[in-house]
C-alpha positions as CSV (number, residue, x, y, z in Angstrom):
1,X,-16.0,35.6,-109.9
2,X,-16.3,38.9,-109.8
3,X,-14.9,41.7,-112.0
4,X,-11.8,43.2,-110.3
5,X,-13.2,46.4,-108.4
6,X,-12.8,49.8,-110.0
7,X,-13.5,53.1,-110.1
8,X,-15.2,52.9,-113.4
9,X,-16.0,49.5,-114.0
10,X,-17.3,48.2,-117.4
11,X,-20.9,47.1,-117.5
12,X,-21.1,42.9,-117.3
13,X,-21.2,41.7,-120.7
14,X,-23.5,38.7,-121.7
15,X,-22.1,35.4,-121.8
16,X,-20.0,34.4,-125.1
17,X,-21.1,31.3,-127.6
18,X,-18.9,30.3,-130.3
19,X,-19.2,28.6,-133.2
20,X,-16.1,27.5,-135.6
21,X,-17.9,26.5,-139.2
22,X,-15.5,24.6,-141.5
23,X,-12.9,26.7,-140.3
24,X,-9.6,26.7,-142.8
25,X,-5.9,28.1,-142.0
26,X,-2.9,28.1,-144.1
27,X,0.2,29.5,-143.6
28,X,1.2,30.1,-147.6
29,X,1.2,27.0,-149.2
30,X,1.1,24.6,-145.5
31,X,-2.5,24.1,-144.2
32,X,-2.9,23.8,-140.7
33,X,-6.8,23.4,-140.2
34,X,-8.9,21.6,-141.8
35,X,-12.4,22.6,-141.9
36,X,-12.6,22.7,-138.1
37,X,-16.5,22.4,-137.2
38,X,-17.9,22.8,-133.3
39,X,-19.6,25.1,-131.1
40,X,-18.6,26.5,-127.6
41,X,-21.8,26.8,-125.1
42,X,-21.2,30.3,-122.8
43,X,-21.1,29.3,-119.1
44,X,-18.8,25.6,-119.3
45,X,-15.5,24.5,-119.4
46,X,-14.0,22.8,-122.3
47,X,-10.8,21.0,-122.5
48,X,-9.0,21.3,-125.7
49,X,-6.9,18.2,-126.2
50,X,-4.9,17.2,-129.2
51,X,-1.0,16.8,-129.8
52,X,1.7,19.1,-130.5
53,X,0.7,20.6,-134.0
54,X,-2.5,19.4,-133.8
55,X,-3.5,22.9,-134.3
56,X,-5.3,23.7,-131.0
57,X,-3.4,26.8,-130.5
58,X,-3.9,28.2,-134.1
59,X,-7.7,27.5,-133.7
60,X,-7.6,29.4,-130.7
61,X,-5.2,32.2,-132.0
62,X,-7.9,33.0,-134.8
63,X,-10.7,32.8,-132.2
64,X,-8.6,35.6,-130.3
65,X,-7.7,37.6,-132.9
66,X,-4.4,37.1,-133.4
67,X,-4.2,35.1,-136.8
68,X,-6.7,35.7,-139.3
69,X,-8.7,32.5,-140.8
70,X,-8.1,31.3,-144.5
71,X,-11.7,29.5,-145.4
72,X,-14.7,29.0,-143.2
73,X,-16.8,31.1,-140.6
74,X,-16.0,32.0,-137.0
75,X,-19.5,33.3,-134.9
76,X,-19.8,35.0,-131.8
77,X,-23.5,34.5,-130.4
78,X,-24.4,34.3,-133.6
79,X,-22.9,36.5,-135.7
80,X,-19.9,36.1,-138.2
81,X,-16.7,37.7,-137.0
82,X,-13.4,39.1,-138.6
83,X,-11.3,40.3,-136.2
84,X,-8.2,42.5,-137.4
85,X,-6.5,42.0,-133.8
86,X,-6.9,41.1,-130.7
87,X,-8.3,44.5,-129.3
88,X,-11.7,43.4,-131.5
89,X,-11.5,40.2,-129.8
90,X,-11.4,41.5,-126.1
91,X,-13.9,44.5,-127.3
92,X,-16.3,41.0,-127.2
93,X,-15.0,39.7,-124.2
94,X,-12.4,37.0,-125.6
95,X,-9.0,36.7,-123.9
96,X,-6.5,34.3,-124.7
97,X,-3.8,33.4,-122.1
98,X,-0.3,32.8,-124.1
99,X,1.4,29.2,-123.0
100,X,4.5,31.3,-124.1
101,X,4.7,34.4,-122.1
102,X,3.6,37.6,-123.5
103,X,5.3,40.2,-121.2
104,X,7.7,43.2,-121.5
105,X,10.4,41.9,-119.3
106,X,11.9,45.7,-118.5
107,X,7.9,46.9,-117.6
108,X,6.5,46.7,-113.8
109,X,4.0,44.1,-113.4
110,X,1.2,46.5,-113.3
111,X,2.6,47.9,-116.8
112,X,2.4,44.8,-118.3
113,X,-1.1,44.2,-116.8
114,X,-2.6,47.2,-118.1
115,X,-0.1,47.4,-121.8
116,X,-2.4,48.8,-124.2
117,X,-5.1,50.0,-121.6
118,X,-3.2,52.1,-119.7
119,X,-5.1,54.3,-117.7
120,X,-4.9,57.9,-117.7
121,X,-5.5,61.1,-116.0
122,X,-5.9,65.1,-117.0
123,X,-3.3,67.2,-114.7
124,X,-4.0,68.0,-110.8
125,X,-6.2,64.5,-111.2
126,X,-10.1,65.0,-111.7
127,X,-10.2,68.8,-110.9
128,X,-10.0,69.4,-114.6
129,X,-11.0,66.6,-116.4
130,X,-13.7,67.0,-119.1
131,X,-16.5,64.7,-119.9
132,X,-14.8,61.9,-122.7
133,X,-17.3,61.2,-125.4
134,X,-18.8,58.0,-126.1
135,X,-17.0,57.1,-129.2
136,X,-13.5,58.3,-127.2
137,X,-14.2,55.4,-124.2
138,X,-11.1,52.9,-125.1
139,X,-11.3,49.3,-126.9
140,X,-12.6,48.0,-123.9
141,X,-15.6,50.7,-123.5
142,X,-14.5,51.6,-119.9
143,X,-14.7,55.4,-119.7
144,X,-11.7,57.4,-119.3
145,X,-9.6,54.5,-120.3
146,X,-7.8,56.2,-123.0
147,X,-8.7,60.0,-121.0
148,X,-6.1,62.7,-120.4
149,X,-2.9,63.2,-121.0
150,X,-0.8,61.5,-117.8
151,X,-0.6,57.6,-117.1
152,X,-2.3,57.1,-114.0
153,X,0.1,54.8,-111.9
154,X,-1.7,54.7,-108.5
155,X,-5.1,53.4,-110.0
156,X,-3.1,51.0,-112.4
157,X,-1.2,49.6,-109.4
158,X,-4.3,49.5,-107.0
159,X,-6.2,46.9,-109.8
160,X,-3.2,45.2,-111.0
161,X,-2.8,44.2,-106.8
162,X,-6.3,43.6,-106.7
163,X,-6.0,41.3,-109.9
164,X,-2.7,39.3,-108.6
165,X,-4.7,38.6,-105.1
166,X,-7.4,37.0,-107.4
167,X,-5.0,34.7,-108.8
168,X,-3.0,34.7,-105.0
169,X,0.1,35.7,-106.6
170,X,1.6,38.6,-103.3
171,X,3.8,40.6,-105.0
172,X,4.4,44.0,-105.7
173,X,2.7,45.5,-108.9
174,X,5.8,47.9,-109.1
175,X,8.0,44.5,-109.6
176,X,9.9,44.5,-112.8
177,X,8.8,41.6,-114.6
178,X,12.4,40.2,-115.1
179,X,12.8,39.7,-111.9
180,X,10.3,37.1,-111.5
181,X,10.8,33.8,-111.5
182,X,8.8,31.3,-114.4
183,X,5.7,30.8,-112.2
184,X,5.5,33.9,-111.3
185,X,5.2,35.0,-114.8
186,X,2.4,32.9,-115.2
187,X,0.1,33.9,-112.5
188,X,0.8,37.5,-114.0
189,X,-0.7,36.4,-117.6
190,X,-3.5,35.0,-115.6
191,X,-3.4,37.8,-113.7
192,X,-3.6,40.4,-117.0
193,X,-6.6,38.5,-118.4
194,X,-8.8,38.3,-115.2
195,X,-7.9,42.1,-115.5
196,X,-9.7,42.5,-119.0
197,X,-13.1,40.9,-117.4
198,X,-13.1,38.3,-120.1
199,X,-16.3,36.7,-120.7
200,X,-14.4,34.1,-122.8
201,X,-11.2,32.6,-121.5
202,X,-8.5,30.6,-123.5
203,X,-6.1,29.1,-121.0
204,X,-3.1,27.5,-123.0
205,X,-1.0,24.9,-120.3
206,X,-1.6,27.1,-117.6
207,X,0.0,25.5,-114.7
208,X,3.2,24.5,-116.9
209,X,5.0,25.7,-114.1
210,X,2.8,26.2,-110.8
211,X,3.2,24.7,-107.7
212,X,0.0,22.4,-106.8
213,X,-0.8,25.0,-104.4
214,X,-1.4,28.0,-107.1
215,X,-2.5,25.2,-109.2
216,X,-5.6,24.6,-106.8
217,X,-5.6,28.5,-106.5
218,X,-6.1,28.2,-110.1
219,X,-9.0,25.9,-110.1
220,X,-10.8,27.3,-107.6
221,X,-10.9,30.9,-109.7
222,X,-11.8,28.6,-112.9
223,X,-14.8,27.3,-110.6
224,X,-15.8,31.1,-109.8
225,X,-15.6,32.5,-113.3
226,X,-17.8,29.4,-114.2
227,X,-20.1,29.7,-112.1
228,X,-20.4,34.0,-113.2
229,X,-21.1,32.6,-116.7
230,X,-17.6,32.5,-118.2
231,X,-17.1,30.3,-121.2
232,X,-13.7,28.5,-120.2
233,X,-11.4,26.6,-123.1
234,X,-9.0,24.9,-121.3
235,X,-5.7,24.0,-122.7
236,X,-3.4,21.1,-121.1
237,X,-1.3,18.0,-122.0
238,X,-2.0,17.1,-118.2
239,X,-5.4,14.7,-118.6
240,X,-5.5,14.5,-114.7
241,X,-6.4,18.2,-114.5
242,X,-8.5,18.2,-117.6
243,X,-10.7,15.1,-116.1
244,X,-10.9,17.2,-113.1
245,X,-12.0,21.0,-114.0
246,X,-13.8,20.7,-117.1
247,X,-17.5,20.1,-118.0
248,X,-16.6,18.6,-121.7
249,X,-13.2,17.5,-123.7
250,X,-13.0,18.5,-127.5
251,X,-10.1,16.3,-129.3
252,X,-8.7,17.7,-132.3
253,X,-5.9,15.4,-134.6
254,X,-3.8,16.9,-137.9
255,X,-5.7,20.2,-138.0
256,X,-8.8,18.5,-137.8
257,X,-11.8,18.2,-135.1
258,X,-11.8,14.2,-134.3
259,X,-14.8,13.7,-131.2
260,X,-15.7,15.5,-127.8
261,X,-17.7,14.1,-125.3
262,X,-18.9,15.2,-121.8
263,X,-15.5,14.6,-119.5
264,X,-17.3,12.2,-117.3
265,X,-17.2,9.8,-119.6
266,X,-14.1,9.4,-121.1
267,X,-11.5,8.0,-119.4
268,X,-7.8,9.6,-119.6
269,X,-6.4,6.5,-121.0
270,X,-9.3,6.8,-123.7
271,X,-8.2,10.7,-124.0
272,X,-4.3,10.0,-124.8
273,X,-5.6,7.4,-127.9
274,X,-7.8,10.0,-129.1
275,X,-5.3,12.2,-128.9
276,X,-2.7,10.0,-130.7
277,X,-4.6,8.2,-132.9
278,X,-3.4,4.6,-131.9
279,X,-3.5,2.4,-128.7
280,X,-0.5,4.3,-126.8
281,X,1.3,1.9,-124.8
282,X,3.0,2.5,-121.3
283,X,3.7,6.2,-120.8
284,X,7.3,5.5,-119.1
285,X,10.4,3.0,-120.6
286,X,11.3,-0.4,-117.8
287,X,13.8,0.9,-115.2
288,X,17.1,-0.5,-116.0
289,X,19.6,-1.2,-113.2
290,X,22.8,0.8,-112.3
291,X,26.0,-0.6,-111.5
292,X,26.9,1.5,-108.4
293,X,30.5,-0.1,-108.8
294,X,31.0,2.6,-111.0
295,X,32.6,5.7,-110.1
296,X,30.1,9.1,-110.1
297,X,30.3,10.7,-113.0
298,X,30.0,14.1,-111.2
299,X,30.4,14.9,-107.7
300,X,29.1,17.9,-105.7
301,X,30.1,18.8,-102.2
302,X,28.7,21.7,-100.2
303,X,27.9,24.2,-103.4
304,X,26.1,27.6,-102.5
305,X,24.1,29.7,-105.1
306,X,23.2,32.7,-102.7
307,X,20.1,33.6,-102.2
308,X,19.0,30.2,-103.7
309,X,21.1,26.8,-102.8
310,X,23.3,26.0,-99.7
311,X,25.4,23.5,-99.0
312,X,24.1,21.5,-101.8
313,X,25.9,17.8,-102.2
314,X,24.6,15.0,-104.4
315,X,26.5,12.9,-107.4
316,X,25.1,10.9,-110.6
317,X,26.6,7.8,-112.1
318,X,26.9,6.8,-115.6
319,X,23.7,5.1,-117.2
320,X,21.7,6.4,-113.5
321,X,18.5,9.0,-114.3
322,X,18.7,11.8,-110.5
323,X,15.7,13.3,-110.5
324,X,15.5,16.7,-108.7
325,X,12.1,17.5,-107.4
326,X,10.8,20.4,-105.0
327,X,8.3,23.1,-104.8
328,X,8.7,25.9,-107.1
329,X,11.0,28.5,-105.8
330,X,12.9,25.8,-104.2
331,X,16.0,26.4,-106.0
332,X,16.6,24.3,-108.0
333,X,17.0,25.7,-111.3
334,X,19.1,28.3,-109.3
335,X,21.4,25.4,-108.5
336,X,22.2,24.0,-111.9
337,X,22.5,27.6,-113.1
338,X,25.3,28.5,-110.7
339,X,26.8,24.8,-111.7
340,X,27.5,26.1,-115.0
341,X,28.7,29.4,-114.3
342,X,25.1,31.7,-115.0
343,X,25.2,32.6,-111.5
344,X,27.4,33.2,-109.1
345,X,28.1,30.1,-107.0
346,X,30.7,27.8,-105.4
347,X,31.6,24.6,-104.1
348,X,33.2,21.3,-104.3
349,X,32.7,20.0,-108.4
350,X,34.2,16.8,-109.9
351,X,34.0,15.3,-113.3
352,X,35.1,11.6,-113.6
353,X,37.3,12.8,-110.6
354,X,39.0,15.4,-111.1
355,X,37.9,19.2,-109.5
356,X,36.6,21.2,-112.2
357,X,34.8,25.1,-111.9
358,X,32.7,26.6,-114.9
359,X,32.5,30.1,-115.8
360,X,29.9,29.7,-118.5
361,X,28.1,26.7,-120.0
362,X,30.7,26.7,-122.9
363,X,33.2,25.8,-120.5
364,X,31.1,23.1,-118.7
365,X,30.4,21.8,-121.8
366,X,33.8,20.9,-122.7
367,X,34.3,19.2,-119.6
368,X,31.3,17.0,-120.4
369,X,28.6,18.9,-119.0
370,X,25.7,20.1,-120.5
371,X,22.0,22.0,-119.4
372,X,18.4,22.2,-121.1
373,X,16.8,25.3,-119.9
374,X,13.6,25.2,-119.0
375,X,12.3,28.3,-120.7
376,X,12.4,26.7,-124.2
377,X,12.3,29.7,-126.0
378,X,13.8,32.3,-124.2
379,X,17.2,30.3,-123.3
380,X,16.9,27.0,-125.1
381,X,16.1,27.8,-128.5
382,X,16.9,30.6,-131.0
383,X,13.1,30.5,-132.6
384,X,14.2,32.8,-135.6
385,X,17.4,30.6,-136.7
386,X,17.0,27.5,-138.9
387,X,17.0,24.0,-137.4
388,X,20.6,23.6,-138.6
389,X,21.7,26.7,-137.2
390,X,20.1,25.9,-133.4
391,X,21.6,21.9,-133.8
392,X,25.2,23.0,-134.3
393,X,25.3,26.2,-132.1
394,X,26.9,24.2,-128.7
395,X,29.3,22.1,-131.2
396,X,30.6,25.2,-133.6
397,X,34.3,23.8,-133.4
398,X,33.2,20.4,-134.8
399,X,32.0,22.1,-138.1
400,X,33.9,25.4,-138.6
401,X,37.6,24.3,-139.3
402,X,39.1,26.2,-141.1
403,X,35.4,27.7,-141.7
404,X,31.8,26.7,-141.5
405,X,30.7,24.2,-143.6
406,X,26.8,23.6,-144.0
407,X,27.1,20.6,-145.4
408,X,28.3,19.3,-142.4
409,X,25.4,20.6,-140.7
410,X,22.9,19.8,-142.8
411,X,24.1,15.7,-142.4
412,X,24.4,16.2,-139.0
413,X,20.7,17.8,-138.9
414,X,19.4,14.7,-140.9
415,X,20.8,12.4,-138.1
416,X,19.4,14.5,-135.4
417,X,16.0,14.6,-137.0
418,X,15.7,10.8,-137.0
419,X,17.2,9.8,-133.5
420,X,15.4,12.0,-131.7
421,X,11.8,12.0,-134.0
422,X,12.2,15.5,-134.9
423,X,8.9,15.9,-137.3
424,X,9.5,18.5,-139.9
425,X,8.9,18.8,-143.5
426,X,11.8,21.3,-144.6
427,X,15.1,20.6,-143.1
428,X,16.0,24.4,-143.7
429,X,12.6,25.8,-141.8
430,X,13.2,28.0,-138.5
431,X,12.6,26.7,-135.5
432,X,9.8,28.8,-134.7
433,X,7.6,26.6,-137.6
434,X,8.0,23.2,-135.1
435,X,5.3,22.5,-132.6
436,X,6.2,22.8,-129.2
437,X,7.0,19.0,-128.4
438,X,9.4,18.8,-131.7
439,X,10.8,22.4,-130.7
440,X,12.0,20.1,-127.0
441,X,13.4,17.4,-129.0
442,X,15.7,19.6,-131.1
443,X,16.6,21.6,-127.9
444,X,17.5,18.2,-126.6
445,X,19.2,17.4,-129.8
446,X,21.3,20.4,-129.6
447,X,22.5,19.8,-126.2
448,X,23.2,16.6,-127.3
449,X,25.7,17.4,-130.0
450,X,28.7,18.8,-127.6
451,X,28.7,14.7,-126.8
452,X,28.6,15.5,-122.9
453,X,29.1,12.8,-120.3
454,X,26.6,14.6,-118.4
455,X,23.6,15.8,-119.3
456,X,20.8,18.0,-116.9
457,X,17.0,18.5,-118.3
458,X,15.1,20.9,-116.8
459,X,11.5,20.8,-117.1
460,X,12.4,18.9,-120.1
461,X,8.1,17.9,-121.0
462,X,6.7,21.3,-119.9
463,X,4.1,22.0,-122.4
464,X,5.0,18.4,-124.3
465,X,2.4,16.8,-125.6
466,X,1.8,12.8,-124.1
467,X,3.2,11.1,-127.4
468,X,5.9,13.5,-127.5
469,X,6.2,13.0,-123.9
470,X,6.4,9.1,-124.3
471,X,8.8,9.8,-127.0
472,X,11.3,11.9,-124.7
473,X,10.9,9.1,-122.2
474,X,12.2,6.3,-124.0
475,X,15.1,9.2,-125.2
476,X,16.2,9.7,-122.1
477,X,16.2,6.3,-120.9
478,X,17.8,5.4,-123.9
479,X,21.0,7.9,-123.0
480,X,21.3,6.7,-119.8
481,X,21.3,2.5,-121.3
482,X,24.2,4.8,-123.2
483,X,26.2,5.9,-120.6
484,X,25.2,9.1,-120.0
485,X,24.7,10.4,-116.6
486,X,20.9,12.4,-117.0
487,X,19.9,14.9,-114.0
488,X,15.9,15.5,-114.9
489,X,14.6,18.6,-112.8
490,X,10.8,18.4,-112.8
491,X,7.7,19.7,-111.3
492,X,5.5,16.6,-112.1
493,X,5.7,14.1,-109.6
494,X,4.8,11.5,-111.6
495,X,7.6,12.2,-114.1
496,X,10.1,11.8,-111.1
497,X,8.8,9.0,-110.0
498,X,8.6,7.1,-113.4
499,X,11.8,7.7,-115.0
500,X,14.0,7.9,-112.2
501,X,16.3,5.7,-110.4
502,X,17.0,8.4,-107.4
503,X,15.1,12.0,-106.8
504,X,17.0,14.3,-104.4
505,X,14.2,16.9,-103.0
506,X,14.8,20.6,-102.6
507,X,13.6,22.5,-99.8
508,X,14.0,26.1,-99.5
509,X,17.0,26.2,-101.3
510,X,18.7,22.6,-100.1
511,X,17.9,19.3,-100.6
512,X,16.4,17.3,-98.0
513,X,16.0,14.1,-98.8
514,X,17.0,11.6,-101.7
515,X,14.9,9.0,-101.9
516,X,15.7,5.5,-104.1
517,X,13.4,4.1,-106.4
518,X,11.2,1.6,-103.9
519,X,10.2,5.3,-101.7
520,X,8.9,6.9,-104.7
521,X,5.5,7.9,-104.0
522,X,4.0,11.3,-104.5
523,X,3.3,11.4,-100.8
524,X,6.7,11.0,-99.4
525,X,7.8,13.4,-102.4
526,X,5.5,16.0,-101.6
527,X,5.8,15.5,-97.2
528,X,9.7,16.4,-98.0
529,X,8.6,19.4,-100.2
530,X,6.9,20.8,-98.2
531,X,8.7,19.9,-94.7
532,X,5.8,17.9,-93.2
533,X,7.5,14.7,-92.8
534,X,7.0,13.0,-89.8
């Protein structure tokens, strides 16, 4: 691929080898990595497999110069490296793409593209501007980076376009980042590190939340930095797309490196034991039967969310799994948000009968309905609270009469972490110190705890691990054997067609089709997703 055009662009850099040599990490007295030994050849794709906490992400956090290591030696084409932050990093061409996103909601696009390598101007443009000494050239080395005194918008808009066409994301550079919806946050951190010509590129679950068309978009600019010598470590719980884009898989286990072989031979089943350590068995729990004598246990007539859901009508029984299913964009998430009362919204609602209308989740809550965001951290989970204090949050009343009592909490924490397989070794830790698939389960487990009789997951594997995938599986079947009425809004087809006894599609903001369990295929999904149904 070639470097996004510029006025001044940076001279190609060579291609980027890497060696980690017994590479250690502790954070105080918790060890992380375990002498982590194996080299990176410049020019292929690697996929970096490995559960949740298996420290994949650490490794590559210290290879991009954001965590520093404890023991050990990390080379760049040959020669030992300490980087102090990630600036040092990029100086050498190494960009790491955050799975959690890494943007300035209340910036433009372009801002957040070029943050921390603005580009600048002198006053009345160039007619003034004075030759910028070598050692004055920016962290990058691309002259007139850090030059002048005025940000230079109009160049910092052209290349941030130029960057999102590369990743075929049309939008407008000006666009305030919190206007964007998840995918589109993605394609703009793929976006900012295409922008930083990275000879070295860590992609941490990139397409999380694409669509499969950006997703090919995706691989096809993998295939063209590739092929312009880019060393590519690819990051991904989804073995379908690692068998498919990469030249060689890397397994790591506990913080340590376990085996890598070349991708084309090693199966994905072979990949997911690796991974685990252990035979895993069937990825998804035996479909159990629902007695449709039994009244819905929410009903939904005709319910606008506008600008993103009309005349939307669908119910769920007790003990049935309704998948939700669509392109991104579709509206989906739109829909459940104006359900509980984060947007504005309205329709025909029942619970177990009787008309109900929510103003805010609290409120749905108490009538027995509950929602798991799909942006884990930024809605789901307080990362900086403890455990205890994210469990309880949705069920305050239960354990603050006359006044909070942590004991309570603590119990009710030590229940949680054993029904749901929460690992964690301090039952007082933050949040923030869990590994993404046990940060899902306590999300799960906290809105769990209101008891609801309805209960909707969105996204509720993104970025899940396939154990802890398997493990919230089994969970969710295990609420529906329950009782419960689950709603699962996912992206992965497979996932729908799986776990779920009925998936209604969306469609440009309504829903199309609902399709029982014996028409679940990911072609007649994807033909009603996409409106080419004959």
């Amino acid at each position: 691929m070639s470097a996004v055009a510029t006025d001044e662009a940076p001279a190609v850099r060579a291609s980027v080898a890497v060696e980690f040599d017994q590479v250690v990490k502790a954070f105080g007295p918790v060890q992380v990595l375990h002498g982590v030994s194996f080299e990176l050849e410049p020019g292929r794709v690697y996929g970096l497999l490995g559960e949740n906490g298996a420290g994949k992400s650490t490794l590559m956090k210290i290879l991009a110069g954001y965590e520093s290591l404890t023991g050990g030696v990390l080379k760049v084409n040959g020669q030992a490296q300490h980087f102090s932050s990630s600036r040092d990093a990029e100086a050498l061409g190494i960009v790491l793409i955050h799975q959690e996103f890494n943007l300035a909601e209340d910036l433009t696009v372009a801002q957040n593209i070029f943050l921390g390598h603005e580009k600048r101007m002198w006053p009345l443009g160039r007619l003034f501007k004075a030759p910028v000494p070598r050692g004055e050239r920016g962290s990058l080395g691309r002259p007139g980076a850090s030059s002048g005194w005025l940000l230079d918008d109009k160049t910092m808009e052209r290349e941030a376009a130029a960057a999102l066409a590369q990743v075929g994301l049309d939008i407008d550079p000006r666009t305030k980042v919190r206007r964007l919806i998840v995918a589109e946050k993605q394609l703009v951190e793929i976006a900012k590190a295409v922008s930083r010509h990275a000879r070295l590129l860590v992609m941490d679950e990139p397409t999380a939340t694409l669509t499969p068309g950006e997703t090919e978009r995706l691989f096809r600019l993998i295939a063209q930095l590739r092929a312009d010598g880019v060393t590519i470590v690819y990051i991904s719980h989804k073995l379908d797309e690692v068998e498919r884009v990469t030249d060689e898989v890397i397994v790591m286990r506990d913080g340590r490196f376990v085996a890598r072989s070349p991708t084309a031979d090693v199966t994905r089943h072979e990949m997911a034991n690796l991974m685990v350590g252990r035979e895993l068995a069937d990825l998804y729990p035996p479909r159990e039967p629902v007695l449709r004598s039994r009244a819905p246990a929410m009903k939904v007539r005709d319910f606008n969310v506008p600008g993103w859901a009309r005349n939307a009508s669908f119910e769920v029984r007790p003990g049935e799994i309704l998948g939700f299913g669509g392109l991104v964009g579709a509206g989906r998430t739109e829909l459940f948000e104006g359900l509980l009362g984060l947007r504005p919204g309205g329709g025909s609602v029942e619970i177990d009968g009787l008309p109900v209308q929510f103003r805010s989740p609290r409120q749905a809550a108490r009538h027995g309905l509950t929602y798991l965001s799909e942006d884990r951290k930024g809605k789901g989970l307080h990362v900086n609270f403890g455990l205890r204090q994210n469990l309880t949050l949705m069920a305050l009343e239960r354990y603050a009469r006359p006044w909070l009592k942590p004991e309570p909490e603590r119990a009710a924490l030590a229940g949680a972490v054993k029904a749901y397989g929460i690992r964690t070794g301090d039952l007082e830790a933050r949040a923030s110190s869990l590994s993404g698939g046990n940060q899902q389960k306590l999300a799960l487990a906290k809105v769990l705890q209101p008891e609801p009789k309805i209960v909707v997951l969105d996204e509720p594997t993104r970025g899940v691990d396939v154990g802890a995938k398997r493990d919230i599986y089994f969970l969710i079947q295990r609420l529906a054997r329950e009782g419960l009425a689950v709603i699962v809004v996912s992206s992965e087809l497979m996932e729908l067609i799986g776990l779920c006894h009925r998936v209604a599609v969306m469609r440009a903001g309504r829903i199309v089709a609902t399709l029982d369990a014996e028409h679940l295929t990911e072609e007649e999904l994807i033909a009603h997703a996409t409106g080419t149904t004959s």
